[in-house]
C-alpha angles and dihedrals in degrees: 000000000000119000123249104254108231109241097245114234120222117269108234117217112237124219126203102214082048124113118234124237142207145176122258099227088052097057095047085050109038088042113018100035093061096040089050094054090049090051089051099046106029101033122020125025127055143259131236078255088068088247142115111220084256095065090034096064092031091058089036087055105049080039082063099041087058107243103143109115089351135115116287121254141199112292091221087060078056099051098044094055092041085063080081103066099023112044094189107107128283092257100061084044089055098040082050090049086052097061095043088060139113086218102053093046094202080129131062087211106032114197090203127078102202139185120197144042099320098165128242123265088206090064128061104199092035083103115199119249121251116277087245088070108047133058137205146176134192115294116245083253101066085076081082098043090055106036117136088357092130087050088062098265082157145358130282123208127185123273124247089273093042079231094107134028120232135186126262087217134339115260091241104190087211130052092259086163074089111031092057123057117234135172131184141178114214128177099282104347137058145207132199123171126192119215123253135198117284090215101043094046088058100048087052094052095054082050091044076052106051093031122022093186090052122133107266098200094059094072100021105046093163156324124300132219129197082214090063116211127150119279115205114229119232097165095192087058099039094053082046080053089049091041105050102012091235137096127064143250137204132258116181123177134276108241141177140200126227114202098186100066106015110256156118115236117204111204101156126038134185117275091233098066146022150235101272093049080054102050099034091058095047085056095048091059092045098050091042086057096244087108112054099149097072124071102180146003134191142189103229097161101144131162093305103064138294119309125173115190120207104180108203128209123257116292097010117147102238088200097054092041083056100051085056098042079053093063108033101047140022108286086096110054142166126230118216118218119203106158091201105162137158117248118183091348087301119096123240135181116223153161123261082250088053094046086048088054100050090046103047083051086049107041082045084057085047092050092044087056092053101045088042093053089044084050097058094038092055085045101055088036080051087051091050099054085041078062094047094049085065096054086053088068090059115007087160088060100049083048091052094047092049091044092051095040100106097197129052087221088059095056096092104041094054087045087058093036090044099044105015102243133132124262089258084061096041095052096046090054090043087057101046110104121258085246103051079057093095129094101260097057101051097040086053089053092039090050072069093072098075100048085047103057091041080052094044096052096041082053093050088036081065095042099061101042114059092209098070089045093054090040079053088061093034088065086045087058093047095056091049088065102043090041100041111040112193112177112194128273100193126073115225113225124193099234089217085048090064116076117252102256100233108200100209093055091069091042112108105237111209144154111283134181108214110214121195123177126194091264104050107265120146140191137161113204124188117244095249088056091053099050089054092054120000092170100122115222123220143171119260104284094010118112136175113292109172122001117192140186113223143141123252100263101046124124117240127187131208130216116206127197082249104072087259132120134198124220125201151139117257080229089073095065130078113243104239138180133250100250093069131074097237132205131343106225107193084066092038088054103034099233129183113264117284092008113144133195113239108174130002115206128190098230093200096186099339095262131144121026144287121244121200123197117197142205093241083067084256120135122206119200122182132144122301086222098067076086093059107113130193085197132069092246120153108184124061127187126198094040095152141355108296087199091100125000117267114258090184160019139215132186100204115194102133110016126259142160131262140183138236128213124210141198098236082055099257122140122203121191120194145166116258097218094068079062101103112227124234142212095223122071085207085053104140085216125206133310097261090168129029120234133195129201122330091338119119144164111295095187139331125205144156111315086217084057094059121078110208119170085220116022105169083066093074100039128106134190094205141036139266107044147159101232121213137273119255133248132230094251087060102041090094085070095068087076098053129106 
């Protein structure tokens, strides 16, 4: 059969002062691809043992230096054995042994006993000592993380060197991927676990076990911090957590008052920050004037545990200052949950079910191993003392056949020609001492057949039923929890159980002046600023438009020259003096470009009516409430009619007169209740005052504002009308604002 010629490619000239090239796609993946997956798999996300390949050599080492139950010893001896298997620096090493402490408490089961300043993870300036300092050993619990790692429980691969073997993962006889926290950034993925109860995941996995369909929540409420605080609780969160291994909860910190001496006490605070962040933010708010309530806080964690000191001034409610602390700083936080775990050398996200699941597949894999390595050592063990039987027949002629062998290498062979045994047999009899050949020994030995086969088919009677295996873990689990208590440090709220924080019940109401000016500048000054200085302050050619009288949490809204309004909470604003220019709204408020405030109204509860005075000498009037808002909008469009622009506002809850102003010179003073009131806020309401030619509305305005000689002159009882000239004596009018 003739080969398929290959279709030849063109050969391409090189040149040598010409740049190489190169595809993108082949460089990403030629040169990322492979250094993202390194950082996945080598760096950055768990195991199924709970572990990253950092805290994996670092344990295996100090596990073969023999520092399990042991005396401790230096940290820097640790670190410097652990280079051989992680190549990565004796700082990261260090920085790795820390986490993994007693001392240091960033786990709720720490692996290393420690002695020495290790540092806090609750705090972010209480700097570990060097490792030259401190010393360490191997915590009670690593028996569990090594147990029946020496009878292949899993596989070894060489190190980075191929001098030394290393685990692939310890064989953990609990599901430690959930007791102990762990976060991790990877190249383009992430993983973050928060720590559960030893205890509690235990119990769950014996449940898991029994009854993979169990409720999950029965025997694993929440997580669990070694720095304590209080979760709360949101149980259909927290299942959506345990079903798809992502969302988040909220911690917040344990606190107490002291009445004596009037202060809060912080004992607990939430995993996710510390105390400086803590502390640094408070003061913020205090310095920036939004905390007056508190006079001092201090940081007085010593020896005996964390404490942070908030002394208050005198009459403040603790509860209520709390609540907004809550709020306002870290000391209510929320924990992120991303199960992102590797499974087979490829991540996953799951569910804690689903992580249940893969382990208890993985630690039965692990159990097979051992009792399959036990197996074959108690069956060769079984074939040795089946050689020896056959030396008991004739002991004097395995002694003949030894003594006229005339070479050593023929001893063996004569023993399996003489007896009929295989060389494994052979070697073990050769070796026995001249003084172990006599009766009593090898009946004793022999008396071990017969423990050895019942042993042998108990051990092949596990190995092929899956329940005995898993009731085999089941019995590790249980001793977990009766050798290694661990009470919980979290407390569990109810989240319908904890009071909704409502921010304006911790907001100061007082007395305040609203100032506008034309160009939309605002301020709101306190009545005893502006006794001390009531001299407004204004930008070259601006000049007071609108002044108000209001309380601090009132709600105020904003009407703008483009049909918008701006809704917003007198709160939000800084109280200011009269010697400043204040804030610029249009940039407070985000408005659109060129957009410009016009009038600014206290709604109250949104009651009475709006009237709208146009230029075209037309008035709208509609109902104050179609502002109103379930919703925490902000913006409104649609606030007026946008067919002439608005001259006028009027805030109608009892009715009044006012009067118009004209460009002919003509006023015109009516009563607002013969202005018909419409659905629609855009309504372009009714001709109150006739206008001829190019003549408008130049301003309107209270009628009890205005000071005519002779006012009924200018009223009228029906629109439209005309209005009346005025006379010299009002003209003066014509100026005002």
């Amino acid at each position: 059969m003739a080969k398929k010629k290959s279709k030849q490619q063109p050969v391409r000239e090189y040149h040598p002062l010409e740049p190489a090239t190169q595809r993108i796609t082949e460089t990403l993946r030629e040169n990322y691809m492979p250094y993202a997956m390194s950082v996945i798999v080598s760096r950055a996300i768990p195991e199924l043992d709970g572990f990253k390949p950092s805290h994996r050599k670092l344990l295996y080492t100090m596990y073969k230096m023999g520092l399990m139950g042991a005396t401790r010893t230096k940290s820097a001896n640790i670190v410097g054995q652990t280079m051989k298997l992680n190549p990565h620096g004796d700082a990261a090493i260090y920085e790795t042994m820390v986490r993994l402490t007693r001392g240091n408490e960033a786990l709720l089961t720490p692996f290393v006993d420690s002695k020495g300043n290790f540092g806090k993870v609750y705090s972010r300036d209480m700097a570990y000592a060097a490792s030259r300092y401190t010393e360490a050993k191997l915590d009670k619990i690593c028996a569990e993380l090594f147990r029946d790692i020496d009878a292949d429980a899993v596989d070894f691969v060489d190190n980075y060197d191929g001098e030394l073997k290393e685990p692939t993962l310890l064989p953990t006889t609990f599901p430690n991927i959930l007791v102990s926290a762990n976060t991790g950034i990877a190249v383009g993925m992430a993983s973050a676990f928060c720590g559960f109860n030893l205890e509690e995941v235990c119990r769950t996995t014996i449940a898991y076990i029994q009854d993979s369909g169990c409720d999950l929540m029965e025997t694993l409420p929440a997580p669990d911090f070694p720095t304590g605080g209080e979760i709360i609780l949101d149980r259909a969160a927290m299942r959506k957590i345990y079903d798809t291994g992502r969302g988040s909860f909220k911690v917040r910190a344990k606190w107490e008052y002291v009445k004596k001496e009037n202060l809060i006490e912080i004992k607990e605070i939430p995993y996710t920050t510390t105390i400086e962040a803590i502390i640094d933010k408070i003061a913020d708010l205090v310095k920036s004037g939004k905390l007056r309530e508190i006079s001092d806080i201090r940081d007085e964690s010593d020896l005996s545990g964390l404490k942070i000191a908030i002394d208050l001034k005198r009459g403040v409610d603790p509860d209520k200052l709390m609540d907004r602390l809550m709020q306002l700083t870290p000391l209510m936080d929320s924990c992120s949950c991303n199960f992102n775990v590797l499974i087979g050398g490829m991540p996953k996200v799951l569910g804690v079910r689903g992580i249940l699941e893969e382990w208890v597949k993985w630690r039965t894999e692990c159990k097979r191993r051992t009792i399959r390595f036990d197996l074959n050592k108690k069956k060769e063990k079984l074939h040795l003392l089946h050689g020896l039987k056959v030396i008991l027949l004739d002991i004097d002629k395995a002694i003949h056949i030894i003594r006229e062998t005339e070479t050593d290498a023929m001893v063996v062979p004569n023993l399996m020609e003489g007896f009929g045994i295989d060389q494994v047999q052979a070697e073990y009899i050769a070796e026995i001492r001249l003084r172990h050949i006599n009766q009593e020994y090898i009946l004793k030995r022999i008396e071990e057949t017969d423990g050895l086969e019942k042993e042998i088919a108990r051990l092949e009677g596990i190995l092929g039923s899956d329940t005995k295996v898993r009731r085999l873990i089941v019995k590790e689990l249980e001793n977990i929890i009766k050798k290694y208590p661990s009470p919980r440090r979290s407390v569990i709220l109810d989240a319908d159980a904890v009071g909704q924080f409502d921010a304006e019940d911790h907001i100061e109401d007082y007395p305040v002046h609203l100032f506008l000016s034309n160009e939309g500048y605002f301020k709101k000054i306190t009545a005893q600023s502006l006794r001390g200085a009531s001299d407004q302050k204004f930008k070259d050619g601006d000049d007071l438009h609108q002044t108000l009288d209001a309380t601090n949490k009132q709600e105020i809204m904003f009407f703008t020259d483009k049909q918008q309004v701006y809704k917003a909470h007198l709160y939000d604003f800084d109280d200011t003096k009269a010697s400043v220019l204040g804030e610029y709204l249009p940039s407070k408020l985000s408005m659109d470009e060129d957009e410009k405030v016009v009038f600014m109204l206290l709604p109250g509860e949104y009651t009475g009516s709006l009237v709208v005075v146009f230029e075209n000498g037309k008035a709208a009037r509609f109902e104050l409430s179609g502002f109103a808002t379930k919703t925490n909008r902000r913006r409104l469009t649609g606030a007026y009619s946008d067919r002439s622009p608005a001259k006028a506002f009027f805030h109608i809850t009892e009715e009044r007169d006012i009067t118009i102003f004209a460009s002919n010179g003509r006023a015109l003073t009516v009563n607002t209740s013969i202005i018909p009131e419409k659905t629609t806020r855009t309504t372009v309401g009714v001709q109150v005052m006739v206008l001829r030619g190019s003549h408008t509305v130049t301003r309107a305005s209270d009628a009890a504002e205005v000071s005519f000689v002779q006012p009924r002159r200018y009223v009228s009882h029906s629109i439209p009308s005309i209005g009346a000239l005025l006379k010299d004596e009002d003209k003066g009018q014509l100026s005002l604002l």
